[in-house]
N, C-alpha and C positions, 0 to 999 in steps of 0.2 A: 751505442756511443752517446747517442742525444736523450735527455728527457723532459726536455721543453722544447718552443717553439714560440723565440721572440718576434712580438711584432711590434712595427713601428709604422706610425700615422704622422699625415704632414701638418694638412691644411687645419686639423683640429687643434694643434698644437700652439695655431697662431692665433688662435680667438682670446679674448676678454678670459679672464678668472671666470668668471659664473658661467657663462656661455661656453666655455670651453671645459669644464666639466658637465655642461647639462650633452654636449656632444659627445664626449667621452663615454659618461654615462648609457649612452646611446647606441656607440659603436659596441660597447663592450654585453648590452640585451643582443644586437645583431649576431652577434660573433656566438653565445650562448646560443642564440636560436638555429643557426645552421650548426655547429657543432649536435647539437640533440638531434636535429633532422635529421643527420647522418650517423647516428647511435655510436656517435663517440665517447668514451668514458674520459673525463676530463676537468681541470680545477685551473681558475684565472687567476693571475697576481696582475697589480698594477702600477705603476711609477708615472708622473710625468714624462708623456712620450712613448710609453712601450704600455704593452700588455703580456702579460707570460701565462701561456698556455700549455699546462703542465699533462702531458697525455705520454700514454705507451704507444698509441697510433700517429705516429708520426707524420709518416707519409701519407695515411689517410687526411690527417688536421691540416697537412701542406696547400693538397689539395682543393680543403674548401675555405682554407684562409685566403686564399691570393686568389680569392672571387669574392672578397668582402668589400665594398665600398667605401673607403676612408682609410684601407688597410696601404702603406707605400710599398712595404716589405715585408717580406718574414724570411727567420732565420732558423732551421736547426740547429740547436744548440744543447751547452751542458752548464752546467753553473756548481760556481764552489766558493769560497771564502776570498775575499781579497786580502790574503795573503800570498806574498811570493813564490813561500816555496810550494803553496795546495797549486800556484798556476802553474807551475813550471812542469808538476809532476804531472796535473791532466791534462799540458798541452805535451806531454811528450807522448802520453799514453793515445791521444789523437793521431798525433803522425806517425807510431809505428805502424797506424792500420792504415792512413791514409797517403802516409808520402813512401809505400814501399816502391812504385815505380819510378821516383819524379829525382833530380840532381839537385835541384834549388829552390828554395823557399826564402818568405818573408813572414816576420811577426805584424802587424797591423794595432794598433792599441789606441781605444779611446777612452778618457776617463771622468768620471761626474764625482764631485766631492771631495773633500777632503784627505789625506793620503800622508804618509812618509816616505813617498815614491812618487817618480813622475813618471810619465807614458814612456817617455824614450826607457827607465831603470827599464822598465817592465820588460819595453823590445828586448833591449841588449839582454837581460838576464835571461830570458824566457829562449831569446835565440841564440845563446852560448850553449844553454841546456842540449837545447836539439840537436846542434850542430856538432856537438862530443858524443853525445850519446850514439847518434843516429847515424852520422856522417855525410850531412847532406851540408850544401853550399848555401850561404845566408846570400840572395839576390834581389836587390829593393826593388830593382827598373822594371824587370821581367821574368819577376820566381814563375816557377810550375806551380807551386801552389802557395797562397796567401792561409794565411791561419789569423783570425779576428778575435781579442779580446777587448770587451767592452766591460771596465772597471764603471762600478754603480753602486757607492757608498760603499755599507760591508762586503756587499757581494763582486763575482768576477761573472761572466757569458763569454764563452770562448764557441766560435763557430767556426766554419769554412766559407761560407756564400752566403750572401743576399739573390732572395726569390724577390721580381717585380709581381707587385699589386696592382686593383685598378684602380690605386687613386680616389682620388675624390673627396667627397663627405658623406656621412655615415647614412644611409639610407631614412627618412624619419624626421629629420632636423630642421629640413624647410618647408615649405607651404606644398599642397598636395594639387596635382596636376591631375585634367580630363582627357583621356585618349582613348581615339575612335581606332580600334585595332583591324586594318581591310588586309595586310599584307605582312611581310616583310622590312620590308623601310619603316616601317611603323614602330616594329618591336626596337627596332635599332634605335628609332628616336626616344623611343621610351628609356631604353635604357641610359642614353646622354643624360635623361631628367633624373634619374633615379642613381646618376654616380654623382651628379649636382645634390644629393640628401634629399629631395622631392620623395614622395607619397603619391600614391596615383592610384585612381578609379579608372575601370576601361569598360569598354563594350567592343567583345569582341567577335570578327566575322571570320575568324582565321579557325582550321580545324582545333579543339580543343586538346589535342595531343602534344601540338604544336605550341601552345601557350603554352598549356601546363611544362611541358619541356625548360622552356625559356625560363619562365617563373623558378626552376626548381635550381636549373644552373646556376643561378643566379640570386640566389637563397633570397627572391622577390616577395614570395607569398605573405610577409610576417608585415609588409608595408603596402599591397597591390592589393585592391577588393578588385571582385570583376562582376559586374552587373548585366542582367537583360533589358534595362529601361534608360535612354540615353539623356530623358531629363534628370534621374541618380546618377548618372556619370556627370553631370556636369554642375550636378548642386555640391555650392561650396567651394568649388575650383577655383584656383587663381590664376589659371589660364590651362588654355587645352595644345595638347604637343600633339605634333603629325610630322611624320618621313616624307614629304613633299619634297620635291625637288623643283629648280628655276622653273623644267619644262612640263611642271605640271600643278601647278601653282591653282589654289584655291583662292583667290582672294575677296568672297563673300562669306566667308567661315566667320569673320570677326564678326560682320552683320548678324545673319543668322543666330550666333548664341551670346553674341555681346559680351565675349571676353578676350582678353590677349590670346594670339597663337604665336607658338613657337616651335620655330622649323629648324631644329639642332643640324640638321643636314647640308644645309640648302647651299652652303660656299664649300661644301668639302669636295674635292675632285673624286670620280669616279673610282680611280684605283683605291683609294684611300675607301671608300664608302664599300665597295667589294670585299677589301680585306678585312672591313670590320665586320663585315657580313656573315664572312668562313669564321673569325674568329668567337664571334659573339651571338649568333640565331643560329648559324647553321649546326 
């Protein structure tokens, strides 16, 4: 049904012209280099705001897209001509396979460019189609299923759902961070620096299975050197991050290497710090 895989980024979106293609640019090396690391065969398109990731491996690229940093969403998708009647035919051809069990649905339409059509043509036309064809109930408040078409110049993207991303800026983008790796909390704070677009040098005391782990989830490697000598971990830093909490607080780290620390942790409650913990190291 799908042979793409829209994605959509926020925070990069909102930068300056130049600046906001040198992140782009950026995001879109990141997305290439975990795609390859995972031997996905695969080709990028791009627009303001999206990236289209044209693969047979879907659910594999699902996968390691919505663990890309910068990335808000992504969608399985299919694309055809913004033409009425090419939408109408492959949104029907969607919901005979998807809304065999469901009573009601809703069309969802958003559109960029110019048109002989508006988004509501598109609803009403597109869910008269289904609704003769198929015989399902049109329900705006609370369908069984939403069907998403995103008109984008000549082209259409018709989906079903949006995947959460984690956010962020694109790994690479901003100034690179020194982190003494002893634990746990540590990786966790690392990783806050590294959805912020940071770079980072480490030295690390944790087993190397463990890192390596972390680094590979987290398609880290292409931005994270990891060193055995703590004065290269720290040359060039623009400050050093550490998983320190109130009740265990360093506060001679500044002295000692004469740079900013930053403790991404230190006001987040316990539960909150736990479940980032299952979700993101463990």
């Amino acid at each position: 049904m799908f042979d793409l895989i829209l994605v959509r980024y926020g925070e990069v979106a909102l930068k300056g012209r130049f600046t906001r293609k040198r992140f782009e640019d950026k995001l879109i090396r990141n997305i290439d280099y975990a795609l390859r690391l995972e031997g996905i065969r695969f080709s990028l398109g791009r627009e303001r705001g999206r990236v289209f990731v044209y693969t047979k491996s879907i659910e594999k690229g699902i996968d390691v897209l919505r663990k890309i940093f910068g990335i808000v969403s992504i969608s399985p998708a299919t694309e055809v001509l913004a033409d009425m009647d090419a939408m109408k035919e492959r949104a029907l051809e969607m919901m005979r396979i998807r809304g065999r069990d469901i009573n009601s649905f809703a069309i969802r339409v958003s559109r960029t460019g110019s048109h002989d059509f508006t988004s509501q043509d598109v609803a009403i036309e597109v869910g008269e189609k289904v609704k003769k064809d198929l015989g399902l109930q049109v329900h705006l408040e609370e369908p069984d299923l939403e069907l998403h078409i995103e008109v984008r110049g000549k082209r259409a993207f018709l989906f079903f759902e949006k995947i959460k991303g984690p956010g962020g800026l694109p790994m690479g983008t901003q100034g690179r961070v020194a982190s003494i790796i002893r634990n746990e909390l540590d990786l966790l704070a690392l990783w806050y620096m590294l959805k912020r677009g940071c770079s980072a040098r480490i030295v690390s005391f944790i087993p190397r299975e463990k890192l390596d782990g972390f680094l590979r989830k987290w398609y880290a490697g292409i931005e994270v050197e990891v060193v055995d000598e703590l004065d290269r971990c720290m040359d060039g830093a623009m400050a050093i991050v550490t998983g320190e909490r109130m009740e265990n607080l360093d506060l001679d780290m500044e002295r000692r290497f004469d740079l900013p620390v930053l403790r991404p942790l230190i006001h987040l409650p316990d539960e909150e710090v736990e479940r980032k913990m299952e979700e993101i190291v463990v």
